[in-house]
C-alpha positions in Angstrom: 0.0 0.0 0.0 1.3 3.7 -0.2 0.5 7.4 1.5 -2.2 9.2 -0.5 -2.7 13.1 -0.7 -5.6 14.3 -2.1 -5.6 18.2 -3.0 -7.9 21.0 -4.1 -8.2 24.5 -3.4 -6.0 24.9 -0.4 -7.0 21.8 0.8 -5.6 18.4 1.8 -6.0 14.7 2.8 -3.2 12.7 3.8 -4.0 8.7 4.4 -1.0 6.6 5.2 -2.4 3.0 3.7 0.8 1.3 4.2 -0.4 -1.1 7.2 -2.6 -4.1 6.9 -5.3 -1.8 8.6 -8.1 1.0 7.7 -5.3 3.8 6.4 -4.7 6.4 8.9 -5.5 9.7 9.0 -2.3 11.8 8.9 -4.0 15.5 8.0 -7.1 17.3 7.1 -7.0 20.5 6.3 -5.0 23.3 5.1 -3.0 22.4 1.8 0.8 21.2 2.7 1.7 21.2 -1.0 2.5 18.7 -3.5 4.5 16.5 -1.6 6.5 13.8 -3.3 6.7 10.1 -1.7 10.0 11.1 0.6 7.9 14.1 1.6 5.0 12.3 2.5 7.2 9.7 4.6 8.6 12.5 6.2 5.1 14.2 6.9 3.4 10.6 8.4 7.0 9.8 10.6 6.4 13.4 12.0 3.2 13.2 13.2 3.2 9.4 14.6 2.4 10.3 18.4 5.6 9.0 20.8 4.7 5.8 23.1 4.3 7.1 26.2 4.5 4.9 30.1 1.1 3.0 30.8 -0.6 3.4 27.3 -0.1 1.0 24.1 2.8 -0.3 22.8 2.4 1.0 19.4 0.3 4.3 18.8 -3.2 3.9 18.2 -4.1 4.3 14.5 -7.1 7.1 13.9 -9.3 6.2 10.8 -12.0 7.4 8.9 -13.5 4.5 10.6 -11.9 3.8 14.3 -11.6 1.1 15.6 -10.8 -0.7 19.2 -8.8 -3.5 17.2 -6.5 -0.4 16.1 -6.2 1.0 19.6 -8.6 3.3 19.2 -10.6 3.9 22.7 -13.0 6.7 22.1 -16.4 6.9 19.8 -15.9 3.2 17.9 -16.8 4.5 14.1 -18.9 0.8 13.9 -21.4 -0.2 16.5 -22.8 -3.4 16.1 -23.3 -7.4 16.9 -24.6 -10.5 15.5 -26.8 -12.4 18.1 -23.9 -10.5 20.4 -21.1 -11.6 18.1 -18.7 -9.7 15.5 -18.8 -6.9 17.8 -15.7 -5.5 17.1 -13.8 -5.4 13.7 -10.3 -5.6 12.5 -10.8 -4.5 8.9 -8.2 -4.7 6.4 -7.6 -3.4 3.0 -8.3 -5.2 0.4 -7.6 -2.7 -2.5 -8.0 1.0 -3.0 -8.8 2.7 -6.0 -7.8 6.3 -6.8 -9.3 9.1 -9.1 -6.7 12.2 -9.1 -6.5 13.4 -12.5 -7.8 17.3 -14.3 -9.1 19.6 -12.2 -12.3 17.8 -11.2 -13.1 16.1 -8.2 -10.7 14.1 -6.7 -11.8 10.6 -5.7 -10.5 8.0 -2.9 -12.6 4.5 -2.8 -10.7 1.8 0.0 -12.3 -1.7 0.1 -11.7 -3.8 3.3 -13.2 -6.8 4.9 -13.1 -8.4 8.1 -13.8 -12.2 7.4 -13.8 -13.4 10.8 -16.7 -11.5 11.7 -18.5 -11.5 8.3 -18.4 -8.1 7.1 -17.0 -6.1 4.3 -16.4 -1.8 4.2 -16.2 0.3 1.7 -15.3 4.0 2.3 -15.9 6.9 -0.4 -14.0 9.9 -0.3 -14.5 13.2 -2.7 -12.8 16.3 -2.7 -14.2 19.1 -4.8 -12.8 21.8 -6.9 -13.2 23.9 -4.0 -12.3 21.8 -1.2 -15.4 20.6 -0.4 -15.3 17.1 1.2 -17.2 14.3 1.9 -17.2 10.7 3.2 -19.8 7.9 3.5 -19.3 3.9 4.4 -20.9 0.9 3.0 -21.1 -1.8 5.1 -21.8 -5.5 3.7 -22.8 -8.3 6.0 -20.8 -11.4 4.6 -21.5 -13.6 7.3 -24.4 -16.5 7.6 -26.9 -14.4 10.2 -28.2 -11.7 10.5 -26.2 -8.4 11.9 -27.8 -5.7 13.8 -25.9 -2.6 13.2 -26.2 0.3 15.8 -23.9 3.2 14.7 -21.8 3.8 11.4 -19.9 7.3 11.3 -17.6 8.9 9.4 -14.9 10.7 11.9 -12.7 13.1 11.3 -9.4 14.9 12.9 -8.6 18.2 14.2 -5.5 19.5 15.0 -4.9 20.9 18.7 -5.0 24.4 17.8 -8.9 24.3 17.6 -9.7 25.2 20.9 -13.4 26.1 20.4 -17.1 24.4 19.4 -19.8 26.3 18.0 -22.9 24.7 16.7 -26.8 25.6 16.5 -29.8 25.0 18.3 -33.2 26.1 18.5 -36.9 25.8 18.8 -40.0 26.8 16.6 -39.9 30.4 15.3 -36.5 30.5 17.1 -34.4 28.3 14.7 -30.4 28.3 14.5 -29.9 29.8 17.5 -25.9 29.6 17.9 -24.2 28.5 21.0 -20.2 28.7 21.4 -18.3 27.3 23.9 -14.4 26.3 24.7 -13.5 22.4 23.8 -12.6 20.5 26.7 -11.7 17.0 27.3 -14.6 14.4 26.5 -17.5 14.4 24.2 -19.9 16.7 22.3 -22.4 15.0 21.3 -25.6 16.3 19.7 -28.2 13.4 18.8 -31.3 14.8 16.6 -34.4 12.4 17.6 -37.0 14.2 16.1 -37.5 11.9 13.0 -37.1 14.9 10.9 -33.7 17.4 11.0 -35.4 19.0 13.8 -35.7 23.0 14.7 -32.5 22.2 17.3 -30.3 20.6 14.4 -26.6 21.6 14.5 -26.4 22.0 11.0 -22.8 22.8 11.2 -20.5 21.6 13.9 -17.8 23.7 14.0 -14.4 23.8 15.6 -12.1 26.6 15.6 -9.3 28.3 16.6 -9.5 30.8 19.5 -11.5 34.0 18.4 -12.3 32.5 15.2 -15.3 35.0 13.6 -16.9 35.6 10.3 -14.1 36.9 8.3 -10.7 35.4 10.5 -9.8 32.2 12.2 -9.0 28.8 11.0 -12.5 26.4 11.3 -13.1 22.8 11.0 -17.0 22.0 10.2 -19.0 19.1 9.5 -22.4 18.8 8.6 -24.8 15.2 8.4 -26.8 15.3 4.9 -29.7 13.4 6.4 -33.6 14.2 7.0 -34.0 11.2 10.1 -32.8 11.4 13.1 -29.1 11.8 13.2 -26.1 12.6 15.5 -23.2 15.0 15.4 -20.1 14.7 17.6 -16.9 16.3 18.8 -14.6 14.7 21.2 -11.5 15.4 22.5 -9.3 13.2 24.4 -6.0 13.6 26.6 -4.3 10.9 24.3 -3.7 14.5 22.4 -6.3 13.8 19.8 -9.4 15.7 18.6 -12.4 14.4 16.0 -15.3 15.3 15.0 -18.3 13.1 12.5 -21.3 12.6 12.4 -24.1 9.9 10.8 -27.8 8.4 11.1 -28.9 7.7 14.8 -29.7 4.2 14.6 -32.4 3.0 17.1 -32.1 -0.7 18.5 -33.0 -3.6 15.8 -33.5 -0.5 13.3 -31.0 -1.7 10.9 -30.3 -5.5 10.2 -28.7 -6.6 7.4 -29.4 -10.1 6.5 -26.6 -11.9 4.7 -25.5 -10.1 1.4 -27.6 -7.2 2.4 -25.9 -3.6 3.0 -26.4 0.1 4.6 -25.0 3.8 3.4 -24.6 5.8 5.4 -25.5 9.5 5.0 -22.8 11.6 3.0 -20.9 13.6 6.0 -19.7 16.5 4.4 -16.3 18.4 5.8 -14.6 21.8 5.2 -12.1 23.3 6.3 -11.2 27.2 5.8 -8.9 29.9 7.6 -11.1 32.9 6.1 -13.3 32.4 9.3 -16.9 31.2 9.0 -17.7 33.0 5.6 -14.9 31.1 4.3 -16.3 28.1 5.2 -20.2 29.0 3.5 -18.2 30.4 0.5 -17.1 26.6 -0.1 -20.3 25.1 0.5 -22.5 27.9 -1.2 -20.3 27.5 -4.8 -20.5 23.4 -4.0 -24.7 23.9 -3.6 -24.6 26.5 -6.7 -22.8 23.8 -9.0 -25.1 20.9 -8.5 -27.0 20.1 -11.9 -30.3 20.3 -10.2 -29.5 24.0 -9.1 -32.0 26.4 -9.6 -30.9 28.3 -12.3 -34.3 30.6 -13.3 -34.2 33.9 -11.6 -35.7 33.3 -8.2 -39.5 34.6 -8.3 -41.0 36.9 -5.7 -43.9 35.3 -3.8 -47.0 35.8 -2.2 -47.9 33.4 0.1 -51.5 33.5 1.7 -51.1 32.0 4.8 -51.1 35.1 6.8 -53.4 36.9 4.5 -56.4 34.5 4.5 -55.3 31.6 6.6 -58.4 29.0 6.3 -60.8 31.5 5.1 -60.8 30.5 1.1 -62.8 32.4 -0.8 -62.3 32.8 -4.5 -63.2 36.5 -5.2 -60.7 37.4 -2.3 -57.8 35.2 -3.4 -58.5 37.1 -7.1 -58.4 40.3 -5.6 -54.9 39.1 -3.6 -53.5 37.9 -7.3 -54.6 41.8 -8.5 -53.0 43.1 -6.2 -50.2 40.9 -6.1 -49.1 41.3 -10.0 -49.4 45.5 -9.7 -46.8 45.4 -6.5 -44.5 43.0 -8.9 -45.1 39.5 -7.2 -44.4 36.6 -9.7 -45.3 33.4 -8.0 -49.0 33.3 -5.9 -49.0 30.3 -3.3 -52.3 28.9 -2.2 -51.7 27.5 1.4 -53.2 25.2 4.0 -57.2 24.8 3.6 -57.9 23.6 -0.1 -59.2 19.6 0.4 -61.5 18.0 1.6 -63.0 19.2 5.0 -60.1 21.2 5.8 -61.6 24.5 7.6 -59.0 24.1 10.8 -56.2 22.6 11.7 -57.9 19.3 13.2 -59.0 18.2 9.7 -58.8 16.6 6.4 -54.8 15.7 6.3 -54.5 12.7 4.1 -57.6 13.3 2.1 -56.3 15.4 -0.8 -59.1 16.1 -2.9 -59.7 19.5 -4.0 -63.1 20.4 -1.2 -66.2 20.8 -3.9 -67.6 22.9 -0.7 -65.3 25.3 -0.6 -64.2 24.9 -4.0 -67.5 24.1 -6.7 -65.7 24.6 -9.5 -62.1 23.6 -8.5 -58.7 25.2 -8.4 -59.0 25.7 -11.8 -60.6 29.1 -11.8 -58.0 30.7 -9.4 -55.1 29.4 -11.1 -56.2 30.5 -14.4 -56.8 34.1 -13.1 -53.5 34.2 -11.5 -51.5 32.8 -14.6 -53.6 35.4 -16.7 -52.0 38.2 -15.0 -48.4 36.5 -15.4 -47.3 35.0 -12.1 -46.7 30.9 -11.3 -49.2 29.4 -9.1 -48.0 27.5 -6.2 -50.1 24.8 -3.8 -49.5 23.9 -0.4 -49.1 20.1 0.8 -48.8 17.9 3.9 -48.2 14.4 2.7 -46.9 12.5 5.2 -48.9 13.5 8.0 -52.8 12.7 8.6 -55.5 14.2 10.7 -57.5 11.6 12.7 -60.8 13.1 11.6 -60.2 12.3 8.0 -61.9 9.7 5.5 -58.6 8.4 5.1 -57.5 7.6 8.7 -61.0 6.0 9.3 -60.4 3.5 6.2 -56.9 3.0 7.0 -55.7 3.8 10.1 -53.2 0.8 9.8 -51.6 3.1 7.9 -50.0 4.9 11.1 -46.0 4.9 11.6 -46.8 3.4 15.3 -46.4 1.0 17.6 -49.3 -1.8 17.7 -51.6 -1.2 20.0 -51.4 2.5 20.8 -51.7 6.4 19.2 -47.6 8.8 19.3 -49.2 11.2 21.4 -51.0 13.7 18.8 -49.0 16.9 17.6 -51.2 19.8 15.8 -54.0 17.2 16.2 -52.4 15.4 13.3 -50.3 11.6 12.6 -47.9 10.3 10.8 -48.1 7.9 7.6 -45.8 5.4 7.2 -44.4 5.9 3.8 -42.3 2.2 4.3 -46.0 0.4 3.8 -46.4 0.6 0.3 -50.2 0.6 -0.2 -49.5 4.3 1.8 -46.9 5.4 -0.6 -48.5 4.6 -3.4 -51.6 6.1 -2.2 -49.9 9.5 -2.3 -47.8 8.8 -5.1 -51.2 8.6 -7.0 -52.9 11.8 -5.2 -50.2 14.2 -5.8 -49.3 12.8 -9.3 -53.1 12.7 -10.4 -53.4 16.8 -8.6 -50.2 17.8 -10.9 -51.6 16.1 -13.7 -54.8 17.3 -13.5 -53.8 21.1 -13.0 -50.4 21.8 -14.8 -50.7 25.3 -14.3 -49.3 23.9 -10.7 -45.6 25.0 -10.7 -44.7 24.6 -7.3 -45.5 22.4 -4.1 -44.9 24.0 -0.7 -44.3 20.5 1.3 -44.9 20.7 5.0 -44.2 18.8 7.6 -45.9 19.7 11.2 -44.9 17.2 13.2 -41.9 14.8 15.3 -41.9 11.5 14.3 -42.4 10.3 18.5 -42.3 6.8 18.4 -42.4 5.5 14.9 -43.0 1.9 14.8 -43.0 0.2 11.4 -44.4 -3.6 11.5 -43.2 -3.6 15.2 -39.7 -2.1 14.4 -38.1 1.7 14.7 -39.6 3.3 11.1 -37.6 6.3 11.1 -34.9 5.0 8.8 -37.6 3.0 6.2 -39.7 6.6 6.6 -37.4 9.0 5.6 -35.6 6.5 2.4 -39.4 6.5 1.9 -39.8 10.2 1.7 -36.9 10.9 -0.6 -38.0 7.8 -2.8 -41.4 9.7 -3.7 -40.1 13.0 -3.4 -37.8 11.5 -6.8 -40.3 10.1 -8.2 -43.2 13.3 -8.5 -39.7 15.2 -9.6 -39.3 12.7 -12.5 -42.7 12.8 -13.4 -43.2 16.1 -13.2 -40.0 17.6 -13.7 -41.1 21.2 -14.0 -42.3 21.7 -10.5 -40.2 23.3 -7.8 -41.0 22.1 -4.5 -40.1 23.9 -1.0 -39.0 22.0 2.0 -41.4 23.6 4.9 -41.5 22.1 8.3 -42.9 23.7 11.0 -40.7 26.4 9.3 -37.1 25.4 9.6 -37.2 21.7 10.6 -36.3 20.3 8.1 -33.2 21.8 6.5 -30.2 19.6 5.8 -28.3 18.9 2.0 -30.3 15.7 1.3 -33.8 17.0 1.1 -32.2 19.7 -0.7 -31.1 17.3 -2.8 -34.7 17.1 -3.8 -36.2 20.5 -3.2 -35.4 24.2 -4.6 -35.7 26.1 -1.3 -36.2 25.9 2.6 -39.0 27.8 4.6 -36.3 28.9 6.9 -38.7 29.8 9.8 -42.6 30.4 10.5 -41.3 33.1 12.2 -41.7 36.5 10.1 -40.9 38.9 12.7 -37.7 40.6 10.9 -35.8 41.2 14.3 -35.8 37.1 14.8 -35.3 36.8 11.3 -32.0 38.4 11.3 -30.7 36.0 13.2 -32.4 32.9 11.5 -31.4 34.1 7.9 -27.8 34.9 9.1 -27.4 31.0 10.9 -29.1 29.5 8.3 -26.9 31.5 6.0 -23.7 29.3 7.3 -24.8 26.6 5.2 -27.4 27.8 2.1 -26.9 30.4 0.1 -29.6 33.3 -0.4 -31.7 32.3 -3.1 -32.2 28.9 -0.8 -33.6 30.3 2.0 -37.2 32.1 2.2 -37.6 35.5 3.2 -40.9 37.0 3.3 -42.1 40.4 4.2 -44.9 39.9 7.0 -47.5 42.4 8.3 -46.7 45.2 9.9 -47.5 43.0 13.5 -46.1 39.7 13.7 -48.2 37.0 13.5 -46.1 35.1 15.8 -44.5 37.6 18.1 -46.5 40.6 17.9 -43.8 42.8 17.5 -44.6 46.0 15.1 -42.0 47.0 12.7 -42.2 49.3 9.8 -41.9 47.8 6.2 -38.4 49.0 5.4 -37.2 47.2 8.3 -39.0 44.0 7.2 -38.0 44.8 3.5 -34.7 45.0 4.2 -34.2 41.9 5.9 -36.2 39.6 3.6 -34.3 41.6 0.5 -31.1 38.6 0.9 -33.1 35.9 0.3 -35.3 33.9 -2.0 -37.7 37.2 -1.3 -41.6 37.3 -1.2 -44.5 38.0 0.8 -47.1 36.8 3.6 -49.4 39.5 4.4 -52.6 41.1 3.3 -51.8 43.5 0.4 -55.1 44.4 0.0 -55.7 45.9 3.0 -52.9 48.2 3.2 -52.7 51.7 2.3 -51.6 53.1 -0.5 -47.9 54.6 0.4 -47.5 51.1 1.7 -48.5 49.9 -2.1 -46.0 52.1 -3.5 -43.2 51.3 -1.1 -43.7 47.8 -1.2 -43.6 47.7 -4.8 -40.6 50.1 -4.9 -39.0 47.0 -2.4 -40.2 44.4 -4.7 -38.5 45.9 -7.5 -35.1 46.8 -5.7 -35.1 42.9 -4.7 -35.0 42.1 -8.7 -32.6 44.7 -9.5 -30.4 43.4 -7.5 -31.6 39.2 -7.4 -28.5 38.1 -9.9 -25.7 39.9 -7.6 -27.4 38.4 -3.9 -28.5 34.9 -5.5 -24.9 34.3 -7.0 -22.5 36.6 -4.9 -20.3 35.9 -2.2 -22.1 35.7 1.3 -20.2 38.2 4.0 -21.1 38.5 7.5 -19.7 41.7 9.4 -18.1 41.3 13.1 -18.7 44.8 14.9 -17.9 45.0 18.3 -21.1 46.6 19.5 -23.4 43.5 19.6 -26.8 46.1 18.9 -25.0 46.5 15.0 -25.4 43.5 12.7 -24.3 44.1 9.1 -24.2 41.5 6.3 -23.9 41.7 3.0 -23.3 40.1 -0.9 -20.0 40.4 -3.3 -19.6 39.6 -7.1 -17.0 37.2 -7.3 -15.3 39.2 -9.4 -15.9 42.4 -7.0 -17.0 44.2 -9.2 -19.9 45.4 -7.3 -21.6 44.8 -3.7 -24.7 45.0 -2.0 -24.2 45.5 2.2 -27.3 45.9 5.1 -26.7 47.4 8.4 -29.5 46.7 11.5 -30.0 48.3 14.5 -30.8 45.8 16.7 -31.2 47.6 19.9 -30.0 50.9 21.1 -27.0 50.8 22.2 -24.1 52.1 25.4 -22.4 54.1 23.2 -23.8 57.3 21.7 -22.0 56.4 18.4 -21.5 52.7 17.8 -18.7 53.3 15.8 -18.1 52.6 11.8 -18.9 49.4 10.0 -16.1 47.3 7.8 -17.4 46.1 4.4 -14.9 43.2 3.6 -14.5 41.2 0.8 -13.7 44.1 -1.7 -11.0 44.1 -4.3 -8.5 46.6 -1.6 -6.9 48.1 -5.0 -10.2 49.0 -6.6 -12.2 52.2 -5.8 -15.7 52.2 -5.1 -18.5 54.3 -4.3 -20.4 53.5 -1.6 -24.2 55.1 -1.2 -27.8 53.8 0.0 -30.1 52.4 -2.3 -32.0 55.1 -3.8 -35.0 52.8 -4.8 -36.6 52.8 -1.3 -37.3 55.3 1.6 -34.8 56.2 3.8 -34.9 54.1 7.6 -35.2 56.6 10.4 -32.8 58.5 12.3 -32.1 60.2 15.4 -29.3 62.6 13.6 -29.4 66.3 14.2 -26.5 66.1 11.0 -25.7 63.2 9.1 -22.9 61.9 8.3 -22.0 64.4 5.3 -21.4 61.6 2.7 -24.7 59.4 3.0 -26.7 62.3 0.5 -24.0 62.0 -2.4 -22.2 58.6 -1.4 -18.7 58.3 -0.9 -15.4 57.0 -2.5 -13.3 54.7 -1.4 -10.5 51.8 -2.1 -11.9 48.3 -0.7 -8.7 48.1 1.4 -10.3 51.2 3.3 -14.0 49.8 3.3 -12.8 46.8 4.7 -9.7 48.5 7.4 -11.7 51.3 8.3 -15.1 51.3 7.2 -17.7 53.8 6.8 -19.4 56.1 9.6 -23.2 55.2 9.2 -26.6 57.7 10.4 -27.3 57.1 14.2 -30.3 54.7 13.1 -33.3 54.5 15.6 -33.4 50.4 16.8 -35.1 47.9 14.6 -33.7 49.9 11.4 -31.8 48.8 8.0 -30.0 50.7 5.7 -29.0 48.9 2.6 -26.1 50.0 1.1 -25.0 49.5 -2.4 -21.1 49.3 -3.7 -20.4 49.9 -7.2 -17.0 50.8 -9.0 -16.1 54.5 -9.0 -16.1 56.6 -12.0 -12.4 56.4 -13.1 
């Protein structure tokens, strides 16, 4: 065997191979160059770990899958038994096959087996164009019975120098809430349980050096591409080393493979960046924007009618919303929650989706021909997975439940789960939502929700969360392949459902049910870490929350849903007409500037006063910019002090202004600062050293500001 390096931008992978065993992991990270064989001896001799009194006799050897056969005595990689044999491995290699050549991805596939207890491994390794990478096992059972596998994870090093975790939590309307903390000695460990991603997910695990911030600091982060429950771990030991992985949360007798039978794990991807945290989205966000299945269209504005109607369908309204709607600039009308059969509330009519002849005599089709007739898509809201006790379906089949025999999950929004692993249930709503698209292709988008935990989801008297969400993707394919023309959005009690593998199958996240744009800000800027803009929505809500009942003025909630997939939830036609005007003015700012924020460079400002938060968008070629700054609160200092724009070309000259499309945010200056009326120029090495006094804004204010090149 040999020692492998794997490079791309900046990055590297070092394996030593050379023993009998899984191949170690010597480095991952930062690129050490292009090493020749010498080089690389000299690199894996240098960072073998000395034998120290009372430990092993040889060091023990850290794979991508460790083992306790290797020495290895923290989190085991592979967790399993058959009939409480074969519980701990000793794989070795039986061949590995590189793929290092252009400038393409760069490929690693090792193939081991461990005949004495019946199983074989296979580990896939990719490293993008832009150091993106990502790992997943494969694990065959070889042997004559069956083997119950508990935990397969893909783990990672980290060099000592990362002396701090920050991940994300949450709860409904309060989603990605980070929490940062210094790494000490034992285990991290965050396990998801929820069935679903979950409003607490992690999303990004990330370890970094002391102080590391938006724009500085070297970062480790992984993140688990999986929709079920799922765990994500850090751990650091006094043996001197430091990992970090992550996989699917396996509950007992979940997962057994029957002889010749196999599991996948999720993909765990990996990056590593010492440009701070934007560094590390800027790697992910070009990875997500080069997928073939990226939306490429311009994103359209919205209207969703949730908050403007809620239940209350009535035809002649919804017109009048469309109306309104196309004059403000709108270009895609959602019909939400309410449309089939007996659904006039929440405790109601899930599973049976049938358009209601009640509500609806003459079906959808009159309100999605009026709505395409004044030029915008039409857009339906779903909930397929989940059924409402008081429906004609769960009466005929509530053997259909994901359960355990005998009893009800405790009820959530008055409302069940189907289990999707049965097939006469998937095939069910395989044939609804085919035969609704089919019926009305003036449909163009599904907004798929998901209201509820999966709490004790039994499948045929075993765990279902594993056979659920395979089952989920599997039909999510399948309408895509049959109707490959319709977006859909991943909703889920807002956020909870936002990882890479239902994006994998959607075009946007509903990154929160919350619309209040002070909670907002933080939700789009955490959520941010790991999508880029045009795959997260952001939509202006009424004036008062419909969730917090806070009041803030339309430019402030403009402002904050302008870097995003942008759109609406909110009455239009009740509001006044200045509100018409500005909206519309907002609307059309958004698509001025949509191709620079949907394809720019993501940059997140660290100001010392915590009551500033600033954000912004830069061409790749920097070219041009487009920056917000909030007032969060008011603040101890009469002045909070300028605000840095980074990411600028610091040779080029700019001019620097707010957006003249939209009203002014209000103030509390007696004199502004001189330069806001005529904008001022700058080099980007000064925008980003020294920044740019801003108006003393009153709290819960944005000013955008836009960056263009100077006049030479």
């Amino acid at each position: 065997m040999t020692i492998l390096q794997l490079r791309r931008a900046r990055t590297s992978l070092v394996l030593d191979a050379r023993g009998p065993g899984l191949p170690r992991v010597v480095h991952w990270g930062g690129d050490v160059g292009d090493l020749g064989d010498d080089e690389l001896r000299h690199l894996v001799d240098a960072t073998v770990p000395p034998v120290v009194p009372s430990s092993f006799d040889e060091p023990p050897v850290l794979s991508l899958l460790p083992e306790p056969s290797a020495g290895w005595s923290g989190r085991p990689g592979l967790a399993g038994h058959r009939d409480g044999r074969d519980w701990s491995t000793a794989f070795h290699i039986d061949g590995l096959d590189v793929d290092d050549t252009g400038t393409g991805p760069a490929g690693l596939t090792v193939r081991a087996s461990d005949p004495a207890a019946g199983l074989s491994l296979t580990i896939e390794i990719t490293l993008d164009p832009h150091g993106l990478l990502t790992v997943r096992h494969v694990l065959r059972n070889d042997g004559d019975g069956a083997y119950e596998l508990r935990e397969l994870t893909p783990v990672l090093p980290v060099p000592a120098v990362a002396t701090e975790l920050l991940d994300l939590t949450g709860r409904w309307c309060r989603e990605r809430s980070p929490q940062r903390h210094p790494w000490q000695y034992g285990s991290w460990v965050r396990e998801g349980r929820h069935g679903r991603t979950g409003h607490d997910a992690t999303l990004l695990l990330i370890a970094g050096t002391a102080g590391f911030g938006f724009g500085d600091g070297e970062v480790w982060a992984v993140h688990t591409a999986w929709s079920g429950d799922h765990v994500t771990f850090a751990e650091r030991h006094p043996t001197g080393v430091s990992t970090i992985g992550g996989g699917e949360l396996l509950a007992p007798g979940e997962i057994r493979l029957a002889p010749g039978e196999s599991y996948t794990t999720p993909l765990l991807y990996a990056v590593w960046s010492d440009a701070g945290l934007d560094g590390l989205s800027d790697v992910l966000h070009t990875h997500l924007r080069e997928r073939p299945g990226h939306p490429r269209s311009p994103r359209p504005v919205t209207l969703n009618v949730w908050e403007a109607v809620y239940f209350d369908h009535d035809l002649d309204r919804l017109r009048a919303l469309a109306d309104r709607a196309a004059q403000i600039g709108v270009e895609r009308f959602v019909l939400d929650d309410g449309w089939f059969r007996g659904r006039r509330d929440d405790t109601a009519g899930l599973g049976d989706w049938y358009v209601d002849e009640d509500v609806w005599p003459d079906g959808l089709q009159p309100l999605i021909d009026h709505v395409t007739g004044r030029g915008l898509q039409f857009g339906l809201w779903v909930e397929p997975e989940m059924v409402n006790p008081n429906s004609d379906l769960f009466r005929a089949h509530a053997d259909w439940l994901l359960a355990v025999p005998g009893r009800l999950p405790p009820a959530w929004r008055n409302q069940q789960v189907l289990d999707l692993g049965r097939p006469e249930a998937y095939d069910y709503l395989l044939e609804r939502l085919d035969a609704l698209l089919t019926a009305h292709p003036g449909i163009g988008y599904l907004k798929w929700d998901h209201n509820r935990d999966l709490t004790e989801a039994g499948h045929e008297g075993r765990p279902g969360v594993h056979g659920q969400t395979v089952a989920v993707y599997r039909l999510l394919d399948e309408l895509r392949s049959r109707h490959p023309d319709v977006e859909i959005e991943s909703c889920s009690s807002g956020g909870a459902r936002v990882d890479l593998a239902i994006l994998a199958r959607t075009d946007r996240v509903w990154a929160s049910d919350c619309n209040d744009a002070l909670e907002r800000l933080s939700i789009q800027r955490w959520t941010g870490l790991l999508l880029p803009p045009e795959l997260v929505g952001t939509h202006i809500g009424p004036d008062r929350s419909h969730t917090t009942h806070r009041v803030h003025g339309l430019g402030f909630r403009a402002a904050t849903a302008l870097f995003g997939h942008s759109g609406i939830e909110w009455d239009i036609t009740s509001i006044s007409e200045a509100d018409q005007t500005e909206l519309a003015a907002w609307v059309a700012l958004h698509k001025r500037l949509r191709p620079l924020l949907h394809t720019g460079r993501v940059v997140r400002v660290d100001h010392p006063d915590p009551a500033v938060w600033a954000h912004g968008v830069v061409a790749h070629d920097k070219t041009r910019a487009v920056y917000a700054v909030a007032r969060l609160a008011t603040s101890v200092a009469q002045v909070p002090g300028a605000v840095r724009l980074p990411g600028l070309d610091p040779a080029r000259r700019y001019l620097v202004r707010p957006v003249p499309d939209v009203p002014a945010p209000a103030t509390i200056d007696l004199r502004p600062p001189t330069w806001v009326d005529a904008g001022v120029t700058l080099s980007g090495a000064a925008l980003a050293r020294i920044g740019v006094q801003l108006p003393a804004l009153h709290p819960e204010q944005s000013l955008v500001l836009e960056v263009t090149p100077a006049a030479s």
